[in-house]
C-alpha positions as CSV (number, residue, x, y, z in Angstrom):
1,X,0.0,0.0,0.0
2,X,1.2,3.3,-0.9
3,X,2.2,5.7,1.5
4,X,0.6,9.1,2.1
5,X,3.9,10.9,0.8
6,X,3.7,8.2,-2.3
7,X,0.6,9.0,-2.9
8,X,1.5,12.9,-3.3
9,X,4.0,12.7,-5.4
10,X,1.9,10.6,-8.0
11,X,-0.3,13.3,-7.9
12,X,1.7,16.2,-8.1
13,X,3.5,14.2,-11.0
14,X,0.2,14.1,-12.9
15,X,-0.6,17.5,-12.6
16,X,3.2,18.3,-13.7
17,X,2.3,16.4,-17.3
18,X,0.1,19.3,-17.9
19,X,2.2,21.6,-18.0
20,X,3.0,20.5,-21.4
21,X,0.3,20.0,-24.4
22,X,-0.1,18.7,-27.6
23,X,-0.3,20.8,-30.0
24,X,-0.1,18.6,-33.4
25,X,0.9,14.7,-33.7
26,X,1.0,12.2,-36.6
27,X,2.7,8.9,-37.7
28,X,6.0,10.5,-37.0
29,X,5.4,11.5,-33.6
30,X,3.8,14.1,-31.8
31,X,4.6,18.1,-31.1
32,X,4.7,19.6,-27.4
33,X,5.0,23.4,-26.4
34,X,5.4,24.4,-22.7
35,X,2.1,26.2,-21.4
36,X,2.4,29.4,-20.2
37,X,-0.2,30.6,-18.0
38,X,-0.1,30.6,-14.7
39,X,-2.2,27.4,-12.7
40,X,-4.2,27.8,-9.8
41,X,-4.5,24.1,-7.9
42,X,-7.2,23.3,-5.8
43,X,-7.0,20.7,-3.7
44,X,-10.1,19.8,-1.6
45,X,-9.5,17.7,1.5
46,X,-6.5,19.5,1.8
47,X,-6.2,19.1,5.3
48,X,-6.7,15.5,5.3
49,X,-3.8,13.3,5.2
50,X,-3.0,12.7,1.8
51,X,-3.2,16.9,1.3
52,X,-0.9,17.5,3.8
53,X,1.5,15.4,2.3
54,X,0.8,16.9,-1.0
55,X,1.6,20.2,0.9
56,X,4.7,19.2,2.3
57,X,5.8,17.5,-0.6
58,X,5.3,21.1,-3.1
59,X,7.3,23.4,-0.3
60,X,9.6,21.1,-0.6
61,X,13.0,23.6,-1.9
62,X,14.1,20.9,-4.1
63,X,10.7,20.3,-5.7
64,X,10.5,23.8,-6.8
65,X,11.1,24.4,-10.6
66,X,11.1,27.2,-13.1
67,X,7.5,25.8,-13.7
68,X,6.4,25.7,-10.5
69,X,6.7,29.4,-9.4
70,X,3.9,29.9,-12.1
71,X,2.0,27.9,-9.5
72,X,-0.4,29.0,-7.1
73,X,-1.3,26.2,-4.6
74,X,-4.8,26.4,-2.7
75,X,-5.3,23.6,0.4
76,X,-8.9,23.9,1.0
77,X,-10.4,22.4,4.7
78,X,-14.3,22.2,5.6
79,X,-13.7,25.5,6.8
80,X,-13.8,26.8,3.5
81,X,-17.2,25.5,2.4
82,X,-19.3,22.8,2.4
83,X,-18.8,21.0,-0.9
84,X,-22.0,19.0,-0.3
85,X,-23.5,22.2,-0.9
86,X,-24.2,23.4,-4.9
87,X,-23.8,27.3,-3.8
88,X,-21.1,26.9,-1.8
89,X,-18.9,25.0,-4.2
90,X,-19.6,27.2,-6.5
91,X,-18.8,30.1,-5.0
92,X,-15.4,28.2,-3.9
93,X,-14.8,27.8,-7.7
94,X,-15.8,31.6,-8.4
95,X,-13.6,32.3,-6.1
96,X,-10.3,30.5,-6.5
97,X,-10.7,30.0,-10.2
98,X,-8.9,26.7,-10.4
99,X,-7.0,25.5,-13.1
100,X,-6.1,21.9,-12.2
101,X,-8.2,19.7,-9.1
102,X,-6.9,17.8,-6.6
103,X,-9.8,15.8,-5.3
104,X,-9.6,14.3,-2.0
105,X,-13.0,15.5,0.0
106,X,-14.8,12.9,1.2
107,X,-17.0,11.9,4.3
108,X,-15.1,9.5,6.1
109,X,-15.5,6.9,9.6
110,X,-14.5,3.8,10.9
111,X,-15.3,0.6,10.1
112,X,-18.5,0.5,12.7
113,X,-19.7,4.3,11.6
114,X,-19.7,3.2,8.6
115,X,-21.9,0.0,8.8
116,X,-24.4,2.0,10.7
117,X,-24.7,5.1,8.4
118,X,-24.0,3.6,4.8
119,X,-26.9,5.1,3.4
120,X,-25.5,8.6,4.7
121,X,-21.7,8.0,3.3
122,X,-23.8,7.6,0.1
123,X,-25.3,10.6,-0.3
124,X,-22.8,12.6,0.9
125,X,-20.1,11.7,-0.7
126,X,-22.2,11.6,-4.0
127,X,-23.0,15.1,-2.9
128,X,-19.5,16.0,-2.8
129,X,-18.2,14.0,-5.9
130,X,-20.8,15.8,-8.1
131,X,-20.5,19.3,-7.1
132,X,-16.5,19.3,-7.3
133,X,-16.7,17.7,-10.6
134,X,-19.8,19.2,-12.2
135,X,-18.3,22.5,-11.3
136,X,-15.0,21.6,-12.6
137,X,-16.3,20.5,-15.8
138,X,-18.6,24.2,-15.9
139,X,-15.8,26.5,-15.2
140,X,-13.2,24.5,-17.6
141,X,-11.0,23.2,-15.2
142,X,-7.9,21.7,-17.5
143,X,-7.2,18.4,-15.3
144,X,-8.7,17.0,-12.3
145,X,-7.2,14.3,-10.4
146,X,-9.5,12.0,-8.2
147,X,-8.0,10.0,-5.2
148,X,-10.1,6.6,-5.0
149,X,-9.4,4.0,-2.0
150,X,-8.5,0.3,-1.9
151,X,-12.1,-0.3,-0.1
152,X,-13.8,0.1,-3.2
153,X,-12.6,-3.1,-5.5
154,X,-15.3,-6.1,-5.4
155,X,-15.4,-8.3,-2.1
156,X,-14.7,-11.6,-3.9
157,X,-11.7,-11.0,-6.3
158,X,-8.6,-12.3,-7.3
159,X,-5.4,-11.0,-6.3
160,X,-3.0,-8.3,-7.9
161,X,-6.0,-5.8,-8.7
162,X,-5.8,-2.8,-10.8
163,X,-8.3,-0.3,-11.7
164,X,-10.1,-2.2,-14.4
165,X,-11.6,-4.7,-11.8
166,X,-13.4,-1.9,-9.6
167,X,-16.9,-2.0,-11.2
168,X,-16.3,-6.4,-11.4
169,X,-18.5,-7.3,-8.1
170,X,-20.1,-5.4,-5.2
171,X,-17.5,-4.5,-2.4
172,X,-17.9,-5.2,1.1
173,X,-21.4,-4.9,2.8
174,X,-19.3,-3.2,5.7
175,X,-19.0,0.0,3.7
176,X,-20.9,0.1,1.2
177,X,-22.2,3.3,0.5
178,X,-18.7,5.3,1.2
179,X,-17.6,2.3,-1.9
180,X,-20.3,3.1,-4.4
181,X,-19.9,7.0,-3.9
182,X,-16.6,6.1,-4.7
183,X,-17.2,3.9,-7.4
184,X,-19.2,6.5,-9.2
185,X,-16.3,9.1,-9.4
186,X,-15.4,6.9,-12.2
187,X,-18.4,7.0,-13.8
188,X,-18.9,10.7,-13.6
189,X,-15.5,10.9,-15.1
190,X,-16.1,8.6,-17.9
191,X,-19.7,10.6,-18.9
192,X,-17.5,14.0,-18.1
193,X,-14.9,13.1,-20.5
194,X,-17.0,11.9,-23.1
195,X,-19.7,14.7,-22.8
196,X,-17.0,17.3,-23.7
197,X,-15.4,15.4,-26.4
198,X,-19.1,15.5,-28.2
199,X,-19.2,19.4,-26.7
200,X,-16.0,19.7,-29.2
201,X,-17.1,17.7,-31.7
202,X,-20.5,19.8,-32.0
203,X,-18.8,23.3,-31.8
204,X,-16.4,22.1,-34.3
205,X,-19.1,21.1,-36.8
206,X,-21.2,24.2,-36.2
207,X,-17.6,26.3,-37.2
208,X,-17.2,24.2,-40.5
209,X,-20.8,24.7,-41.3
210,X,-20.7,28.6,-41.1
């Protein structure tokens, strides 16, 4: 299992791949150009373990980069809003303006708060899943990076797992809701992605046809 400060620098490493695009490709290879604008990361559950490792690992002096003094990081707490809440997240979003997401917000227990309020780890986390991606997707947020958990792969399954096994079997009754709300980060990823390719694919048809 990887370790909180593992777990940061795979995500800051993810975020770090966009600081380059595409801008052309073919059979011979493909073009990159360094972007230039400034990023603005937001990273909800940024008091949460995993954040504060993130946080430690980006004031780190020998992670610092020409790159990453373009970079404005933003550690957000419950303090800051209620991301269950529509208004609130949005006005978190308003607010900030985020170019990149670091999702890590969820509603979490123990093992025996979770058997006894699945049906409330549901619908919260669902709550908080879909207002910090919905609004990322709104506001044109250029990547968003979900953190998932072990908890969430199918009770009965074979061992190594990877992330193609998640949706193979329901996970175990003992937290079920907290794993579906999970689960469906994936799925609203997958309809997110594929909702703004057609977005393009419309607006690109609609140019040609002028």
């Amino acid at each position: 299992m990887s370790s909180p400060k593992d777990l940061a620098a795979e995500f800051v490493a993810w975020l770090v791949g966009d600081s380059w695009r595409m801008i052309s490709f073919g059979g011979s290879g493909v073009a990159l150009e360094m972007i230039e604008d400034k990023s603005v990361i937001l990273v909800t559950g940024g008091s949460g373990l995993v954040g504060q490792a993130i946080k430690a690992l980006v004031e780190e002096k020998e992670c610092q980069t020409e790159y990453s003094k373009k970079e404005t990081w933003i550690f957000l707490s419950s303090k800051d809003g209620d991301l269950r809440n529509k208004l609130q997240t949005e006005a978190i979003f308003e607010k900030h303006k985020p170019t990149h997401v670091i999702h890590l917000a969820a509603m979490v227990g123990g093992l025996f708060h979770n058997m006894a309020h699945n049906l409330d780890f549901l619908r919260e986390n669902m709550s908080i899943n879909d207002n910090v991606l919905y609004y990322s997707y709104k506001t044109k947020v250029r990547k968003v990076v979900s953190c998932l958990s072990t908890c969430i792969f199918p009770d009965k399954t074979t061992y190594p797992i990877d992330e193609t096994m998640v949706h193979n079997g329901p996970p175990h009754p003992s937290n079920y809701g907290y794993s579906y709300a999970k689960r469906m980060i994936d799925i609203l990823n997958r309809l997110g992605e594929s909702h703004q390719i057609i977005v393009r694919l419309r607006d690109s048809t609609s140019r040609t046809l002028r």
